[in-house]
LOMI-679071 format. One record per residue (C-alpha): residue number from 1; y, z, x. Coordinates in steps of 0.05 Angstrom, whole numbers, plus 5000, padded with zeros to 4 digits. Layout:
+-----+------+------+------+
:   n :    y :    z :    x :
+-----+------+------+------+
: NUM :    Y :    Z :    X :
...
+-----+------+------+------+
// end
This chain:
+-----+------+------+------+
:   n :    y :    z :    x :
+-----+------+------+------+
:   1 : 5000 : 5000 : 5000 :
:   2 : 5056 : 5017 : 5056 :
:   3 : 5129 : 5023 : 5078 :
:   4 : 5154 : 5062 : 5017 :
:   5 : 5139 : 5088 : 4950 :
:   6 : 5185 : 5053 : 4891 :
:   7 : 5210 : 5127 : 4866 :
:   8 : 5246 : 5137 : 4805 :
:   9 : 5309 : 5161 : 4837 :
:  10 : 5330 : 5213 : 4874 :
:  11 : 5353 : 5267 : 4828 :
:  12 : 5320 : 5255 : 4759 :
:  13 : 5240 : 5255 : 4734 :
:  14 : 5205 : 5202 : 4704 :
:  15 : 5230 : 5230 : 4639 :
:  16 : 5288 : 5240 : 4649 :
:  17 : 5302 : 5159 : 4673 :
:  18 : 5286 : 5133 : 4603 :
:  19 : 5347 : 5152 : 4547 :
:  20 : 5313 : 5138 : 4470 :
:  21 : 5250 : 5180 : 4423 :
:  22 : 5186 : 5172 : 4467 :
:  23 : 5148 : 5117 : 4436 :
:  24 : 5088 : 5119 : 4479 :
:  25 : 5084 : 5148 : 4562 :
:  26 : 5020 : 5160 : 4606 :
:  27 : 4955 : 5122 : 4609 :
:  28 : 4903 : 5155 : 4565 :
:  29 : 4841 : 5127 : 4587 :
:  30 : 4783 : 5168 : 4616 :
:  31 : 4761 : 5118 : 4676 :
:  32 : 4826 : 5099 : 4713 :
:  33 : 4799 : 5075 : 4785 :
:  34 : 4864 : 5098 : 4815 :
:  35 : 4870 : 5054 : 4883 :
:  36 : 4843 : 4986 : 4858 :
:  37 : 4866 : 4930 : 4805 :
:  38 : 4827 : 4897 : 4756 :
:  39 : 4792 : 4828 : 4782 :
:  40 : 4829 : 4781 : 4731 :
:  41 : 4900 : 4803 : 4760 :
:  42 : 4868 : 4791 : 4829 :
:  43 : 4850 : 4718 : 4805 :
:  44 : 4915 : 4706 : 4783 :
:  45 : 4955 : 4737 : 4846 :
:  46 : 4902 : 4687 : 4885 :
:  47 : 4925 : 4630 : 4840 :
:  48 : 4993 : 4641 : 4864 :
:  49 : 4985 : 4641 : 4932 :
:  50 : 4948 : 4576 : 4935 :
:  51 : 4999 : 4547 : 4893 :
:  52 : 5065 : 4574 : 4944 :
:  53 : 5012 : 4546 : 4995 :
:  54 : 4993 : 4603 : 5030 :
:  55 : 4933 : 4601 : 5079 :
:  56 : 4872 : 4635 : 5053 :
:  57 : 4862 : 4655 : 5130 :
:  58 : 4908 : 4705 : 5119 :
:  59 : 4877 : 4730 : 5062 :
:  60 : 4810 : 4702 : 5044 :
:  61 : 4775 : 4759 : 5085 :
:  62 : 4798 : 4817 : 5057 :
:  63 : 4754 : 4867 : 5013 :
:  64 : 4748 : 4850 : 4937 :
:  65 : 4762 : 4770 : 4951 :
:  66 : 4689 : 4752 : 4960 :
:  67 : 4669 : 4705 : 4904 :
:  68 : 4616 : 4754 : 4874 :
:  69 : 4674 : 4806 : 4868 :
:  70 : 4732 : 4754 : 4849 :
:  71 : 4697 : 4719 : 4801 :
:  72 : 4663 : 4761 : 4758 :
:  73 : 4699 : 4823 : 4708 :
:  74 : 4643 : 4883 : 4738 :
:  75 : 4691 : 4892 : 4809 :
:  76 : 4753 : 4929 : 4819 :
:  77 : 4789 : 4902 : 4875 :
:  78 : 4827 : 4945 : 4927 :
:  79 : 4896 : 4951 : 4908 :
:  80 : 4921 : 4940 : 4988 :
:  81 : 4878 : 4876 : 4976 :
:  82 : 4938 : 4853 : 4920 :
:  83 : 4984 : 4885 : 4960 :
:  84 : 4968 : 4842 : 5021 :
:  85 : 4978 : 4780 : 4976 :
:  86 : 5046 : 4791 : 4951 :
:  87 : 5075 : 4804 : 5014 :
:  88 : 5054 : 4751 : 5042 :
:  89 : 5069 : 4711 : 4980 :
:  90 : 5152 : 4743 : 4990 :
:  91 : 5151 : 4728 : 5065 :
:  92 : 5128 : 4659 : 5044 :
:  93 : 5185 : 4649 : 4980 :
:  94 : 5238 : 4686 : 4949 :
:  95 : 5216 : 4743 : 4906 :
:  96 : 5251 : 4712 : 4850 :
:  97 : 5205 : 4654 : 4854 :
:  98 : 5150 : 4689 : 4863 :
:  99 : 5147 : 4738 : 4799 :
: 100 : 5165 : 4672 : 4762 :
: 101 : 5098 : 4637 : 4792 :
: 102 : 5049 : 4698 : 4784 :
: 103 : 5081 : 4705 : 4718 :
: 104 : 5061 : 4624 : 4703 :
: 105 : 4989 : 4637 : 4727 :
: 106 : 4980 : 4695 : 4676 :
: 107 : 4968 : 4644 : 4625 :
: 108 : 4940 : 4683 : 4557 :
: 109 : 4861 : 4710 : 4562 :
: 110 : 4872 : 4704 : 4645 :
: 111 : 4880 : 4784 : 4641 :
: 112 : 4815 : 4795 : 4604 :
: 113 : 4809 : 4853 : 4553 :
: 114 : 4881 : 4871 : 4559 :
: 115 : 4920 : 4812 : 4543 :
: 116 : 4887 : 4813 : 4472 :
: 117 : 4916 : 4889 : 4469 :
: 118 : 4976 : 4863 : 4454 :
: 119 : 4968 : 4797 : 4426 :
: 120 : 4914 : 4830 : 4371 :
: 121 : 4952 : 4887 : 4348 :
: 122 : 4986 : 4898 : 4275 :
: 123 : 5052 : 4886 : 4313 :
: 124 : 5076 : 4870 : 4379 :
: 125 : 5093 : 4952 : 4384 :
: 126 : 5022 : 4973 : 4368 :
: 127 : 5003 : 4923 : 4423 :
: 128 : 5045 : 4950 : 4470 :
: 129 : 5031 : 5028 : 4463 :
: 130 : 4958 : 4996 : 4470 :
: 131 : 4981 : 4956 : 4529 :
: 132 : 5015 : 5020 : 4560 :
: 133 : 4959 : 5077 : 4547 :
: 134 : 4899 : 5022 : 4586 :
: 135 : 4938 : 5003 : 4635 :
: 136 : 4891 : 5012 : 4677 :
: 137 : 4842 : 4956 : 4648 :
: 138 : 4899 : 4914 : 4684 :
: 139 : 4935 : 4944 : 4752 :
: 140 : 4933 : 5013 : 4783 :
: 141 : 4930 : 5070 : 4746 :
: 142 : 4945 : 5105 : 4807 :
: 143 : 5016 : 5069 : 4814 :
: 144 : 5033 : 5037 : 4752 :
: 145 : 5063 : 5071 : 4691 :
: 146 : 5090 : 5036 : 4632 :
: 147 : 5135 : 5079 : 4577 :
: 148 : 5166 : 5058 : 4511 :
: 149 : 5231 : 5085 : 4483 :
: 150 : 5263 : 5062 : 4423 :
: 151 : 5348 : 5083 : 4421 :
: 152 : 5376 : 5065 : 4350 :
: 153 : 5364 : 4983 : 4340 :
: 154 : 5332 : 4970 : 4414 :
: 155 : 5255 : 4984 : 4442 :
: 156 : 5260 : 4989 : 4514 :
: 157 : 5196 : 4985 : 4559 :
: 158 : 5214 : 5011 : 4632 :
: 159 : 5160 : 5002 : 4685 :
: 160 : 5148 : 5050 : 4740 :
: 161 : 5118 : 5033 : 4803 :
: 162 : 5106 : 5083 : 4858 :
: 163 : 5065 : 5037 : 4904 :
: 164 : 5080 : 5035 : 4982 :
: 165 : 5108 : 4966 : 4982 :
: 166 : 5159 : 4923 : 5029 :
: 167 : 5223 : 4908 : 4995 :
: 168 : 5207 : 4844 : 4972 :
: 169 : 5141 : 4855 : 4952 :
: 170 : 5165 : 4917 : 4915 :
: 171 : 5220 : 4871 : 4881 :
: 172 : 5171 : 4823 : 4857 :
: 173 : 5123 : 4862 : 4823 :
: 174 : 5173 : 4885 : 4777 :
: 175 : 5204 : 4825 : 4758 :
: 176 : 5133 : 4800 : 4747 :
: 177 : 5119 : 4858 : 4699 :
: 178 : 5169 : 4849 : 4656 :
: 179 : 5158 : 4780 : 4653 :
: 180 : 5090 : 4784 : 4640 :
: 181 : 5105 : 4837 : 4578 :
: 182 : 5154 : 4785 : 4557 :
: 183 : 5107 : 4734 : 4562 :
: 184 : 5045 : 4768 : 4518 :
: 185 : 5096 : 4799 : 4461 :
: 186 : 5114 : 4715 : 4449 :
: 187 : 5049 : 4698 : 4452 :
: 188 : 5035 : 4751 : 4399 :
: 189 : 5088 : 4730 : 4353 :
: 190 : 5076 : 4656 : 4371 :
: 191 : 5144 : 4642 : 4393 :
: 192 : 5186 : 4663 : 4454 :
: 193 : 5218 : 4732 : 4449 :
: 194 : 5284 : 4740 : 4490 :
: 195 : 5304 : 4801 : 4506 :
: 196 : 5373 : 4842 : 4495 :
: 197 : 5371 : 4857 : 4563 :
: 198 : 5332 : 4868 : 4631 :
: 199 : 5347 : 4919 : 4690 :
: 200 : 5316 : 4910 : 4760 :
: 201 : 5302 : 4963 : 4812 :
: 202 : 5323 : 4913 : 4863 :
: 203 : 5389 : 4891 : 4897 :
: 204 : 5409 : 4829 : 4876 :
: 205 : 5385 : 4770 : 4896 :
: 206 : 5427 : 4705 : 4926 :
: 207 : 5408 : 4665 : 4862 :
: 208 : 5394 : 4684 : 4791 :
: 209 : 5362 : 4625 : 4761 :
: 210 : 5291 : 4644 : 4776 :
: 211 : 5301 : 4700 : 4739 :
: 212 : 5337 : 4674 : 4692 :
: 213 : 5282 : 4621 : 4669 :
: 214 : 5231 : 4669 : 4679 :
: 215 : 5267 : 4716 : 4618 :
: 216 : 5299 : 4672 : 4577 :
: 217 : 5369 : 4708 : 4589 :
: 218 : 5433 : 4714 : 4633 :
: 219 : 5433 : 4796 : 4614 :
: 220 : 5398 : 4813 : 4672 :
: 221 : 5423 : 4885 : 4714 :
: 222 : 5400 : 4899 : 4782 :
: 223 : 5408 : 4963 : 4824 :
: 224 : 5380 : 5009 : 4768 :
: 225 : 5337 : 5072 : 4775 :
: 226 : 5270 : 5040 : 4731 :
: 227 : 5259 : 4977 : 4723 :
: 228 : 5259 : 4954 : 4648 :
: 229 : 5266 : 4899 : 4593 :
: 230 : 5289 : 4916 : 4517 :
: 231 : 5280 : 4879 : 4457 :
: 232 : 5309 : 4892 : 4385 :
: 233 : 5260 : 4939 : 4347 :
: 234 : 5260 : 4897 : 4279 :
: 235 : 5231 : 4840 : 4329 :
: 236 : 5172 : 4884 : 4350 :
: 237 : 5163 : 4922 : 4286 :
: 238 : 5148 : 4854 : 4248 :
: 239 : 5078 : 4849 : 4227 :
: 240 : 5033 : 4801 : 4271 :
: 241 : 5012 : 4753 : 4215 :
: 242 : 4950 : 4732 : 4257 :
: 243 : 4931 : 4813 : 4273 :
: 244 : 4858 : 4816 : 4238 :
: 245 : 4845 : 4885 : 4221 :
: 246 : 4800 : 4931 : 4260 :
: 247 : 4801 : 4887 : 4316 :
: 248 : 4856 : 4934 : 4359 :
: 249 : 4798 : 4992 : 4356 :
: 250 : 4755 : 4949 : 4375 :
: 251 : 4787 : 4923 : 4433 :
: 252 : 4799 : 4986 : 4457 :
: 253 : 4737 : 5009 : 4455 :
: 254 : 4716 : 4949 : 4502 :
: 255 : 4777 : 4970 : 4544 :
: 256 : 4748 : 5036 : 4557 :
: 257 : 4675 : 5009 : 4564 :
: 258 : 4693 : 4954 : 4619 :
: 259 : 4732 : 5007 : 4658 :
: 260 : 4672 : 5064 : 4655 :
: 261 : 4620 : 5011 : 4680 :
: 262 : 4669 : 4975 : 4730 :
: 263 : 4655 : 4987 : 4804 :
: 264 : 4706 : 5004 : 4848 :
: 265 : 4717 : 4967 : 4914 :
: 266 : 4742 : 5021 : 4974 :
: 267 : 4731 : 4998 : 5044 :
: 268 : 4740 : 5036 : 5109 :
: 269 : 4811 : 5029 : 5113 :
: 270 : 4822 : 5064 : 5056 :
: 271 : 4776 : 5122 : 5078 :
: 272 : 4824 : 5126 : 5148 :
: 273 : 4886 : 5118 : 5111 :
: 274 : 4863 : 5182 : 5067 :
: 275 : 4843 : 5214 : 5135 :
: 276 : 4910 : 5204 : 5162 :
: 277 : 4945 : 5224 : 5098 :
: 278 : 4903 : 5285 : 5094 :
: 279 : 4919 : 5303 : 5161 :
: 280 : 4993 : 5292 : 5149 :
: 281 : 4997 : 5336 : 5088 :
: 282 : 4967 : 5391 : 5129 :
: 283 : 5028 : 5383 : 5179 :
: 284 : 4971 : 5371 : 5233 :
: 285 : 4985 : 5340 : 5301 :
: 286 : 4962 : 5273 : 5291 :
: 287 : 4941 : 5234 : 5347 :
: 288 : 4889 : 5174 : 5349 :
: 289 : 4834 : 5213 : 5386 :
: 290 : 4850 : 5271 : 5339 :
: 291 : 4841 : 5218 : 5273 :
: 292 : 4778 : 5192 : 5313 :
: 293 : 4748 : 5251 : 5319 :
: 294 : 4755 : 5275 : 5242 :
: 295 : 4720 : 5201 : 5222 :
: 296 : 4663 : 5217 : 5277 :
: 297 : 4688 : 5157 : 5320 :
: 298 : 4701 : 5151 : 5388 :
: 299 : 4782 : 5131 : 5399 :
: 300 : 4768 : 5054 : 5419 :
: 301 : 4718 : 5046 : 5364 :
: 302 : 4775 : 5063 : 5322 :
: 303 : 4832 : 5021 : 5354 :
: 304 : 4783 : 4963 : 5343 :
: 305 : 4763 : 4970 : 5269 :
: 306 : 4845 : 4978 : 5247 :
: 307 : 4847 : 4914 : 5295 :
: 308 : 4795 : 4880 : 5248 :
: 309 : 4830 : 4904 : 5187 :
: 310 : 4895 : 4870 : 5206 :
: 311 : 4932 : 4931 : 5220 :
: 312 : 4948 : 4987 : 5282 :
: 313 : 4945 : 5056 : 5290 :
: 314 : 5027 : 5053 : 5308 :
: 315 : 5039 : 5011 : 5237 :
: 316 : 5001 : 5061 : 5200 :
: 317 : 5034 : 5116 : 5227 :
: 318 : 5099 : 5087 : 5213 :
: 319 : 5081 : 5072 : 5140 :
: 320 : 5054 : 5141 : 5121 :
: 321 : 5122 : 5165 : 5154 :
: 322 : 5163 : 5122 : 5116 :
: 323 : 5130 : 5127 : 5053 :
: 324 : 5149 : 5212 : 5064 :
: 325 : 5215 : 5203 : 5091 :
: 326 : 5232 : 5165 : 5033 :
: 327 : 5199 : 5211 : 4984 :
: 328 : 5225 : 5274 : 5011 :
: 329 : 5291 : 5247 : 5020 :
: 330 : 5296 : 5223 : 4940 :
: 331 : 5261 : 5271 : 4909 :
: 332 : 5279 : 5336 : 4942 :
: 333 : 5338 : 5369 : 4983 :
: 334 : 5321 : 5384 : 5041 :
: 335 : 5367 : 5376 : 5094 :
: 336 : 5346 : 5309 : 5139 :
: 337 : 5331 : 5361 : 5197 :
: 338 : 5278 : 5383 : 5149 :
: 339 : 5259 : 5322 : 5127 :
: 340 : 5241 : 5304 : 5204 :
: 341 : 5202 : 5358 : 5217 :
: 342 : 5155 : 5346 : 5160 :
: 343 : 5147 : 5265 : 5181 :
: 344 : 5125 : 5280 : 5240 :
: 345 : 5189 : 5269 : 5273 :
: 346 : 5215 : 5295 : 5342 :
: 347 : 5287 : 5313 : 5311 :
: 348 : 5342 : 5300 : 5255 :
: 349 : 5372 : 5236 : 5302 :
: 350 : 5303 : 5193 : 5316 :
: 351 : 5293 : 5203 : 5235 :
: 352 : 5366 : 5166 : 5223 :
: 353 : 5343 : 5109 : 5276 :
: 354 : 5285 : 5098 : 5237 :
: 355 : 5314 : 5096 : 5172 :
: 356 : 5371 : 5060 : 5191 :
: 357 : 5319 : 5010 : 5225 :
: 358 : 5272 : 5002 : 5156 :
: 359 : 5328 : 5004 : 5102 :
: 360 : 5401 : 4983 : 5150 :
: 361 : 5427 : 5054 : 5116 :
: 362 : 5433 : 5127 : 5135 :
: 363 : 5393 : 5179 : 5102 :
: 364 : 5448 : 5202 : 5062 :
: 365 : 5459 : 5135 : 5030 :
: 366 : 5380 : 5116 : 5016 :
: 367 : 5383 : 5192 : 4976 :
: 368 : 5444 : 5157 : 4941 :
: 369 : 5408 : 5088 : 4933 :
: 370 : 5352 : 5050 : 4890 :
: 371 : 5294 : 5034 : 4943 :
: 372 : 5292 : 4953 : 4935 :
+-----+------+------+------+
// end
């Protein structure tokens, strides 16, 4: 997942991001498979990359992409595997362009199970509380939140992603969620839905029109807390004249079945990055030989598997560190001295290098800031 998590914002909860009566908040299923995606979102994100043109070398070998895990529904991919893919995807294009390609590959019934969650239900709102409580049968549990507010004559869906992602990557995942809830609530209604509004958790980009296909609208924000699109609640409170009743339990009920007899892919970089994490929450020294020795390797044994994974023990150091310098320093107050000393750094003044060198900003300002 790596260089930082997407936080809400520095000084508020989730629930206190989203203004508007609680329509519908945290997953509810029983078998979430926190750390990997469903296989049908990994098709797509594949789709996309061969159409930007991206190599499969880059790509083809990681865990979850073999075509007896891609291509059938009984896998759950990795969620680093997707995670691989879209950064290389936003080094390759603009992240604009992008969450407007991904979003084109997620053609109706490519989701599986979840698409008809929404497209099935009594109204587009019953399909999206479904939509938002199995998320999981979709993305990462783990990560990904969805919540539903309705404020007088608006519904508002904000998205939450806590993932460790690069900026861009980061950027275009939420544009592509929004655009792919856009996407489903037309297909459900059988005509295109444009929405009051959207808000990005992103700085804004050079050029708009990307986006501005992508949603239909010019009323796009950027530089928000939570990302989120809202439509006007008489839209999704119509009835869905081709709903066909019962079907939305039954659905679900396949939701929940496909998810409790889905295997979950987890390779052996996610058992060292959960070493290493485990290690760093204990405020332990950590030190390759001292990771080594805690995964019953020998110190070169290790330098060559993260060499085989794509990855080295200095890169994964520096994520984990980012991904808790940037927590800390947006969701607590501690001082950046304090801060330091529980990344792992030497003092207060090699923390501001390094955050100045990931983000171009102080400490004080990324507390101040939306992460892009």
């Amino acid at each position: 997942m790596r260089p930082e998590p997407a936080a809400a914002s520095p000084a508020h909860s989730r629930d206190e991001q989203v203004i508007g009566v609680p329509l519908c908040s945290a997953p509810v299923i029983s078998h979430a498979h926190e750390g990997t995606t469903a296989s049908a979102f990994t098709r797509v994100n594949v789709a996309a990359a061969r159409r930007l043109g991206l190599s499969p070398d880059g790509y083809v070998h990681l865990l979850g992409l073999a075509p007896e895990h891609l291509d059938g529904d009984g896998y759950r991919t990795p969620s680093a595997t997707n995670i691989r893919i879209w950064e290389s995807a936003t080094v390759h294009a603009p992240w604009t362009e992008v969450a407007q390609l991904v979003t084109e590959e997620s053609v109706l019934g490519a989701l599986g199970v979840w698409d008809y969650l929404i497209t099935s239900a009594p109204t587009p709102l019953d399909g999206l509380r479904d939509a938002a409580a199995y998320l999981a049968a979709l993305g990462d549990a783990g990560t990904e939140t969805l919540r539903i507010t309705e404020d007088g004559a608006d519904i508002t869906i904000s998205h939450f992603n806590e993932a460790d992602l690069t900026y861009d990557a980061a950027r275009a995942i939420r544009a592509y969620m929004l655009g792919l809830l856009q996407r489903r609530l037309g297909d459900a209604m059988r005509s295109r839905l444009v929405p009051v509004r959207v808000a990005l958790a992103a700085q804004a980009p050079r050029r708009h029109d990307a986006l501005t296909e992508l949603y239909g609208t010019e009323a796009i924000d950027f530089e928000v807390p939570v990302s989120s699109i809202t439509f006007r609640a008489a839209e999704l409170k119509a009835p869905n004249p081709h709903a066909q009743p019962g079907l939305s339990a039954v659905l679900r009920r396949h939701a929940e079945q496909s998810l409790a007899a889905a295997i979950p892919l987890h390779g052996w970089l996610d058992h060292f990055r959960s070493v290493l994490a485990a290690g760093h929450a204990e405020g332990s020294t950590q030190t390759l030989a001292s990771v080594a020795r805690r995964m019953a390797l020998s110190s070169r044994t290790l330098q060559r598997r993260l060499d085989e994974h794509g990855t080295t023990w200095s890169g994964e150091v520096e994520n984990l560190r980012r991904a808790s310098v940037t927590r800390l320093l947006q969701n607590t107050d501690l001082s950046v001295e304090a801060v330091a000393a529980l990344s792992g750094y030497a003092d207060a003044r090699v923390l501001r290098r390094a955050v100045r060198r990931w983000y171009g900003q102080t400490p004080g300002s990324l507390r101040r800031a939306v992460v892009p």
